[in-house]
C-alpha positions as a Markdown table, in Angstrom:
| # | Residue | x | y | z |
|---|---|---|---|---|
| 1 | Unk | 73.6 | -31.3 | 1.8 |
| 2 | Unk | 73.0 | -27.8 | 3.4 |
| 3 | Unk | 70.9 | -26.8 | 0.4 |
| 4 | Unk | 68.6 | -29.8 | 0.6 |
| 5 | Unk | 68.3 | -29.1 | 4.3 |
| 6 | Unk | 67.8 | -25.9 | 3.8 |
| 7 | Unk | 65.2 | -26.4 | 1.4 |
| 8 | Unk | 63.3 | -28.9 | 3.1 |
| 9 | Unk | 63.2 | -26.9 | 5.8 |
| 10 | Unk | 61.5 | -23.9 | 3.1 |
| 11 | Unk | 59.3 | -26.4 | 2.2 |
| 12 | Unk | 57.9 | -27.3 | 5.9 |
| 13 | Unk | 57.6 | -23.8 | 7.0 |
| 14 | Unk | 55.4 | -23.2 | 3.7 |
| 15 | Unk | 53.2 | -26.2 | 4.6 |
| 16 | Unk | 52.8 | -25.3 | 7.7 |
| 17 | Unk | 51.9 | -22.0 | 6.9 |
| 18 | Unk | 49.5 | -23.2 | 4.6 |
| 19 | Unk | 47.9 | -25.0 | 6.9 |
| 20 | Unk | 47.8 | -22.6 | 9.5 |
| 21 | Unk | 46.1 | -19.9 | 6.5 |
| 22 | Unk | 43.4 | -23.0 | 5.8 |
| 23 | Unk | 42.8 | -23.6 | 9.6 |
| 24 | Unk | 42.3 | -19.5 | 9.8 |
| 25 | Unk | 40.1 | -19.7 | 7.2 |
| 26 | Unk | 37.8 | -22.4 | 8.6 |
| 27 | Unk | 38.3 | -20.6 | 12.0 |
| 28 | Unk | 36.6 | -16.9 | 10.3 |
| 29 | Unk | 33.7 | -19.5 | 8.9 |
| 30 | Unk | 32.9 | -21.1 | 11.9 |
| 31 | Unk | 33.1 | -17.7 | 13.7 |
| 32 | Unk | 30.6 | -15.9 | 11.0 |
| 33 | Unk | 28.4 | -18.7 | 11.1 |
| 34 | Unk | 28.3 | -18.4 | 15.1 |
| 35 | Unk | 27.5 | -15.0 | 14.8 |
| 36 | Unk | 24.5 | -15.6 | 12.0 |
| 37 | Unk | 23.2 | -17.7 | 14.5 |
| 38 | Unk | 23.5 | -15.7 | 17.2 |
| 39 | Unk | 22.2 | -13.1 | 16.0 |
| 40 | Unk | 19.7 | -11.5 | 18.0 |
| 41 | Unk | 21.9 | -12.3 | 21.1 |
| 42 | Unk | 25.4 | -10.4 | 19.4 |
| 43 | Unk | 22.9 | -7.5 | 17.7 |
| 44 | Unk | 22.2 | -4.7 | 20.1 |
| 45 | Unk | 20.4 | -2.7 | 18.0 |
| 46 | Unk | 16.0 | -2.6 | 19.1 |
| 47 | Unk | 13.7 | -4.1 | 17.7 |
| 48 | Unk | 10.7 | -1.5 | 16.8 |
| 49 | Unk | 7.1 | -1.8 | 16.5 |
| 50 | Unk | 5.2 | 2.0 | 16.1 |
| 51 | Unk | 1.7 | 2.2 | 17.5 |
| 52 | Unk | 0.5 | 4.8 | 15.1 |
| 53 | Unk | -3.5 | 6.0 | 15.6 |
| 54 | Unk | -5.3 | 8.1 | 13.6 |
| 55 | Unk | -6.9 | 11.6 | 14.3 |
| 56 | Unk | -6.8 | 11.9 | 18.3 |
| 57 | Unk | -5.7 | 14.3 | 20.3 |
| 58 | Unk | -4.4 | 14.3 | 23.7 |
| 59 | Unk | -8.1 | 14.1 | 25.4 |
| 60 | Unk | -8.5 | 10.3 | 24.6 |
| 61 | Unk | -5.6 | 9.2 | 26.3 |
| 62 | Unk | -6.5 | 7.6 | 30.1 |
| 63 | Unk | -3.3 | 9.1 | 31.5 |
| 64 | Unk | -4.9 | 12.2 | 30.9 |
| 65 | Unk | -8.4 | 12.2 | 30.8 |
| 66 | Unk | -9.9 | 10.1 | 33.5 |
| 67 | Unk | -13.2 | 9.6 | 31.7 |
| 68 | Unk | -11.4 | 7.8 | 29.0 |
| 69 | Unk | -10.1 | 3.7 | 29.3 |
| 70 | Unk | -7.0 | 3.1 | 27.5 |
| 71 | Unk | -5.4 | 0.8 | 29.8 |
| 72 | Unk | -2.9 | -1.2 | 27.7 |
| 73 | Unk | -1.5 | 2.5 | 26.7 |
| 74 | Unk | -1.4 | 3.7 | 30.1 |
| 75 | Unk | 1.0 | 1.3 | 31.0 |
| 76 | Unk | 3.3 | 2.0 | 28.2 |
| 77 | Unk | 3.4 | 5.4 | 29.7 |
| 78 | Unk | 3.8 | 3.9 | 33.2 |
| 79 | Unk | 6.7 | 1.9 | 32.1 |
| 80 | Unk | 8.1 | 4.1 | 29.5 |
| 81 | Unk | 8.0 | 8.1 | 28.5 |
| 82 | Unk | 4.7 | 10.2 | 28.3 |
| 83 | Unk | 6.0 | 13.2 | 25.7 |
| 84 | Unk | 3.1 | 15.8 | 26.4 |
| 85 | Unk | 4.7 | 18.4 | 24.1 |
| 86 | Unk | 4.8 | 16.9 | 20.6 |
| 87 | Unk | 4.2 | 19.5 | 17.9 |
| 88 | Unk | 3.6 | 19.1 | 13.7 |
| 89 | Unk | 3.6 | 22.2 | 11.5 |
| 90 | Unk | 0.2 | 20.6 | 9.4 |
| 91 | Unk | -2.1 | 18.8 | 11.7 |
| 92 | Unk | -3.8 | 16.7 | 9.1 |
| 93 | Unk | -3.9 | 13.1 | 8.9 |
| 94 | Unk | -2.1 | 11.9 | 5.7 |
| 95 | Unk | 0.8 | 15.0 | 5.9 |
| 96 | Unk | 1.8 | 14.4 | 9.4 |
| 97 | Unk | 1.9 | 10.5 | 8.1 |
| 98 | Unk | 4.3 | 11.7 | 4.8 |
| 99 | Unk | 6.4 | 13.9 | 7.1 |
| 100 | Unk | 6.9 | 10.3 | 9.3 |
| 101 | Unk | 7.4 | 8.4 | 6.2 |
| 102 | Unk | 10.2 | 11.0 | 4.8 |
| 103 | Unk | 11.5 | 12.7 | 7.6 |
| 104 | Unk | 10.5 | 16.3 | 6.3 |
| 105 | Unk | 7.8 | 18.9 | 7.2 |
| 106 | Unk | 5.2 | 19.3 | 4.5 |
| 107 | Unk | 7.0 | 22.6 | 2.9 |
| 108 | Unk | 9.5 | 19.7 | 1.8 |
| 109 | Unk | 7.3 | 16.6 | 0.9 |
| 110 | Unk | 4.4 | 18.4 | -0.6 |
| 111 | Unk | 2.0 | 15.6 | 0.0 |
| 112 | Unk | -1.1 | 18.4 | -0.1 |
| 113 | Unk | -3.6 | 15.6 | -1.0 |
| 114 | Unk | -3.9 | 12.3 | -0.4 |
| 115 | Unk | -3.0 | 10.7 | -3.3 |
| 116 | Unk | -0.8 | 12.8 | -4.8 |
| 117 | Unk | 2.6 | 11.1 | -5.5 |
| 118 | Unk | 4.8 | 14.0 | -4.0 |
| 119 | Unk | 6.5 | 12.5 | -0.8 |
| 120 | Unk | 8.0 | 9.6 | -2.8 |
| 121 | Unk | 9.2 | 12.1 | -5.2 |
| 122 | Unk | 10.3 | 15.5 | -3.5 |
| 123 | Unk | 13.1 | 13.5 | -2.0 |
| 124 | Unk | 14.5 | 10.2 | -3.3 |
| 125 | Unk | 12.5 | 7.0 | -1.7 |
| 126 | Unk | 15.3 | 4.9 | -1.0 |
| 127 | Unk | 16.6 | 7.4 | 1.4 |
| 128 | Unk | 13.6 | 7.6 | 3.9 |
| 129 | Unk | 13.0 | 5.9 | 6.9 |
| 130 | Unk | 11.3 | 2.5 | 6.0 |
| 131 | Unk | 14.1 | 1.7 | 2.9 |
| 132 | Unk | 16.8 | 2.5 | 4.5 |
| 133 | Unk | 15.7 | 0.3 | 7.6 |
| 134 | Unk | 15.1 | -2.4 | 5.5 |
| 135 | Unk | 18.0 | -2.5 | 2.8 |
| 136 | Unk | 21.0 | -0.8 | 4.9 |
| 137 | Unk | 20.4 | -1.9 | 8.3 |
| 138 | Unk | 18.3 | -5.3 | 7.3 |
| 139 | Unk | 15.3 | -5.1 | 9.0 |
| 140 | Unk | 12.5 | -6.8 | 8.4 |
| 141 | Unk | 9.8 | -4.0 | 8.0 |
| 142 | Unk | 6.4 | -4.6 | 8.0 |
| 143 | Unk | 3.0 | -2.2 | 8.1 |
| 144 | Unk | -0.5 | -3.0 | 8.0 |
| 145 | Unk | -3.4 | -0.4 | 8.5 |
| 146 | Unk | -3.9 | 3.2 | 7.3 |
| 147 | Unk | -1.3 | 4.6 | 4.8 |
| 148 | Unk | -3.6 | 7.4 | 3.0 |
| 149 | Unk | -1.5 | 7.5 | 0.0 |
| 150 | Unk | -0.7 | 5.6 | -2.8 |
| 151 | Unk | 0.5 | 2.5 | -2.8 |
| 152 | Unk | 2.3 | 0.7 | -5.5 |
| 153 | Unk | 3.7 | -2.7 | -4.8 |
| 154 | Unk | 7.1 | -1.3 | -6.7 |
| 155 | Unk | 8.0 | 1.4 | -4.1 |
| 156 | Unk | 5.8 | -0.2 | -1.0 |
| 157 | Unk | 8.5 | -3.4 | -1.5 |
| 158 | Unk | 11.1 | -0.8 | -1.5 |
| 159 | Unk | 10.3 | 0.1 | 2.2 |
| 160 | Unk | 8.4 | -2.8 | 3.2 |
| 161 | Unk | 8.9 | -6.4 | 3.2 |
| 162 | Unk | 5.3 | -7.6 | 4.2 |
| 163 | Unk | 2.6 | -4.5 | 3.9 |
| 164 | Unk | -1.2 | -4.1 | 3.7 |
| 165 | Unk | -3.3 | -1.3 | 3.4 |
| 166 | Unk | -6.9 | -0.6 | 4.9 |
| 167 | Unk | -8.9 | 1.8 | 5.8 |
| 168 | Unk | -12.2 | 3.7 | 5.9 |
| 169 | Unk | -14.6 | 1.5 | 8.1 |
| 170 | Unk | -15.0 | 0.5 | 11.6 |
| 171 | Unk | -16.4 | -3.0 | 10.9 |
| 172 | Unk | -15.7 | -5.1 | 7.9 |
| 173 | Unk | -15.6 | -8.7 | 6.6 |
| 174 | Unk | -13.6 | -8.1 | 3.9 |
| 175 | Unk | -9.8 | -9.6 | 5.6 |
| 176 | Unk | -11.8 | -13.0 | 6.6 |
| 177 | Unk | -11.7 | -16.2 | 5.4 |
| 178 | Unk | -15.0 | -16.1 | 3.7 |
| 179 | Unk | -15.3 | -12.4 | 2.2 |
| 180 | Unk | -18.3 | -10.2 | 2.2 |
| 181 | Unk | -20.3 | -12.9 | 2.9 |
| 182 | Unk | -18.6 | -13.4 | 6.3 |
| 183 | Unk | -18.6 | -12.0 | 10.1 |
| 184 | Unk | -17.7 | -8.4 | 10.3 |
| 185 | Unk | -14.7 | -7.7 | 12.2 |
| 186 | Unk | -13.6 | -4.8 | 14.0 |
| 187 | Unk | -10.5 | -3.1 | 12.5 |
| 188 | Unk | -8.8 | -2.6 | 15.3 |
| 189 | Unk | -9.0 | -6.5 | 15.8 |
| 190 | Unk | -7.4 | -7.1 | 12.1 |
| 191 | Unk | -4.6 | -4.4 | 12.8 |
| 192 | Unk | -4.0 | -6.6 | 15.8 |
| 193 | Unk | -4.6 | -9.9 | 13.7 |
| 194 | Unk | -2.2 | -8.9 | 11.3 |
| 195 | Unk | 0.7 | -7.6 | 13.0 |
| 196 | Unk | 0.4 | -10.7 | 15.2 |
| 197 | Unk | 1.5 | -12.9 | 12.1 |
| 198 | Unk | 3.8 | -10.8 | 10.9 |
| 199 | Unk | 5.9 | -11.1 | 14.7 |
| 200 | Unk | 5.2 | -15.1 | 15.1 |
| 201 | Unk | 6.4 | -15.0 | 11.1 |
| 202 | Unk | 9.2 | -13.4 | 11.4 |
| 203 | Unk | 13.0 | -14.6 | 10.3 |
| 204 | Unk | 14.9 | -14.9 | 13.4 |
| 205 | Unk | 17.9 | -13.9 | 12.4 |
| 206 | Unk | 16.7 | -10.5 | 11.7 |
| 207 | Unk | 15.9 | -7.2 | 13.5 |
| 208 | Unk | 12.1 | -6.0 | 12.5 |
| 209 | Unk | 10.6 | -2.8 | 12.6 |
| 210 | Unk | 6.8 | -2.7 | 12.6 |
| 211 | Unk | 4.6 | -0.1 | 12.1 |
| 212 | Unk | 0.6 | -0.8 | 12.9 |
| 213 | Unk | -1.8 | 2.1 | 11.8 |
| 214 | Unk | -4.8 | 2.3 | 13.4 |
| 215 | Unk | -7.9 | 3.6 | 11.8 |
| 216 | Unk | -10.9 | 3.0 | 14.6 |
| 217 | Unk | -9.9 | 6.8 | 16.3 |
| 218 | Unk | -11.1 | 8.4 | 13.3 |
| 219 | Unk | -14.6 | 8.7 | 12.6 |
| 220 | Unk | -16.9 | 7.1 | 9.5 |
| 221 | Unk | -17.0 | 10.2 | 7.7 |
| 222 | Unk | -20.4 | 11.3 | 6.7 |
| 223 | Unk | -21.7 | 7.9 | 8.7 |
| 224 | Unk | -24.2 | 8.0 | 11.7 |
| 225 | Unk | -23.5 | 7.2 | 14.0 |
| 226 | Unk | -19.8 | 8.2 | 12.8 |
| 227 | Unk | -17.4 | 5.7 | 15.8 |
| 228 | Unk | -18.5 | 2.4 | 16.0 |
| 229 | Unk | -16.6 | 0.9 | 18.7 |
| 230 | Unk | -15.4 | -2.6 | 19.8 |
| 231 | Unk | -18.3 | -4.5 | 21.5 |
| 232 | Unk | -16.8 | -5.4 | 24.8 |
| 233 | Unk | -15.0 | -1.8 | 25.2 |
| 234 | Unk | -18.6 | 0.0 | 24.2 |
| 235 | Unk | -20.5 | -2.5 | 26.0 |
| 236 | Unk | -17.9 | -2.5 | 29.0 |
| 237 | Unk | -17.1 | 1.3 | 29.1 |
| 238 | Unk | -19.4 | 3.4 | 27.0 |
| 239 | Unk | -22.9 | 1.8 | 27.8 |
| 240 | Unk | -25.8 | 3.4 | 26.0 |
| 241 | Unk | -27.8 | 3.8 | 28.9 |
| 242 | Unk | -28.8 | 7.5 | 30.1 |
| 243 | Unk | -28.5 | 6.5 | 33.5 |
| 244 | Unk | -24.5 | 5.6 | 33.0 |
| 245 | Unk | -22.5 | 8.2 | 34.5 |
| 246 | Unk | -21.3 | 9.2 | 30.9 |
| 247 | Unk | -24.1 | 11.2 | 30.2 |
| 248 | Unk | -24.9 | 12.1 | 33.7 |
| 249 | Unk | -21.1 | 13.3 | 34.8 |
| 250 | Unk | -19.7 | 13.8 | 31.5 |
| 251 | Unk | -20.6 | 17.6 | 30.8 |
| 252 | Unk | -20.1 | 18.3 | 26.8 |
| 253 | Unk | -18.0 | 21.5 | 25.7 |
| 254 | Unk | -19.7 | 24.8 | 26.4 |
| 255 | Unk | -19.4 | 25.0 | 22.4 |
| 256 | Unk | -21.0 | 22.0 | 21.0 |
| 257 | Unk | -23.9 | 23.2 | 20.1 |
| 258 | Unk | -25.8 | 24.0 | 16.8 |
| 259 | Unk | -25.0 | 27.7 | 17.0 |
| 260 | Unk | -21.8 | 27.1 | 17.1 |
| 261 | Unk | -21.4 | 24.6 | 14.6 |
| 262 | Unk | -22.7 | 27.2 | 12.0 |
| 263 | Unk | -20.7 | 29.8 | 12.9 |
| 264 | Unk | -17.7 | 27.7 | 12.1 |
């Protein structure tokens, strides 16, 4: 009789710890499945989006330059950090982009020329910014604008899960419903269009990281006239009327002249 007990008693305490392993286990899915959905709530990490323009310097920035109007920027600065000391080693367009891309100055990346394949192959790909953001800490990455480098789909998707490239002109219809044979839009408005949908398209149970590349600071090279602005921001700010304090208090640089011109 004491064995018997004895064993029935074995055989409640292993039932009940069964149980109690099965209600643990439904306790760690409940409480993974709470933290899924709660994910942006429980994740601390920030969410990024990278305002990146194209060929300006300090001088067409409101905060410091009063004849220029960038007021959406200005605020940033207002309600954020102004860095007025940031330095590159190369200051050309599509090295100061690879050295962003990789994380190394140009002696290491070699991007020398625009469409050379160098940055994605002096160091390995997957270890840069954009793949690792996306395929170790999950992000959803997105970039849409200027890239000035190759771009093949099998090592863009490696860094980027939603990406288009454009560049070149100020005005285009070529992103509209209708093609060539469309309305022109400003390309400042499609970087704007663009990263738009990507944020309302977003999964919600992911961080994102987006990077919009804007082309409209640099001039239509070998185009005249070579910036061809936003209608209500030229018609608004820049009127081309002689009689507009831009060409009557505005004095241009002591060297932009002809002479000069050649002599450089």
């Amino acid at each position: 009789n004491a064995e018997k007990d004895a064993k029935e008693s074995t055989a409640k305490k292993d039932g009940k710890e069964n149980e109690k392993t099965k209600d643990d286990n439904a306790d760690q899915k409940n409480q993974k499945k709470e933290q899924q959905s709660n994910f942006n709530s429980d994740d601390n990490r920030l969410n990024i989006v990278l305002f990146y323009a194209d060929d300006w310097t300090m001088k067409v920035l409101g905060k410091l330059d009063p004849n220029v109007h960038t007021p959406n920027i200005d605020k940033m600065a207002d309600n954020g950090m102004l860095f007025v000391n940031n330095c590159v080693t190369t200051s050309v367009c599509w090295i100061s982009r690879a050295t962003l891309a990789t994380g190394t100055y140009y002696s290491r990346h070699l991007q020398a020329k625009p469409m050379q394949m160098n940055m994605y192959q002096t160091h390995p790909w997957n270890e840069t910014l954009f793949p690792r953001l996306k395929n170790e800490a999950g992000y959803h990455t997105g970039i849409f604008g200027k890239w000035h480098a190759p771009s093949p789909a099998y090592l863009m998707d490696v860094a980027f899960t939603k990406w288009r490239m454009y560049y070149g002109k100020h005005w285009t219809s070529d992103f509209g419903p209708f093609g060539s044979k469309g309305p022109k839009e400003h390309v400042t408005d499609i970087n704007r269009r663009h990263a738009i949908e990507f944020l309302e398209n977003r999964p919600r149970d992911k961080k994102f990281a987006l990077k919009v590349s804007f082309f409209a600071t640099h001039p239509e090279d070998a185009n005249i006239p070579s910036y061809k602005p936003m209608n209500w921001t030229r018609y608004s700010y820049y009127p081309d009327e002689k009689t507009h304090k831009n060409y009557t208090e505005i004095l241009p640089s002591k060297t932009a002249t002809d002479r000069h011109w050649k002599e450089l």
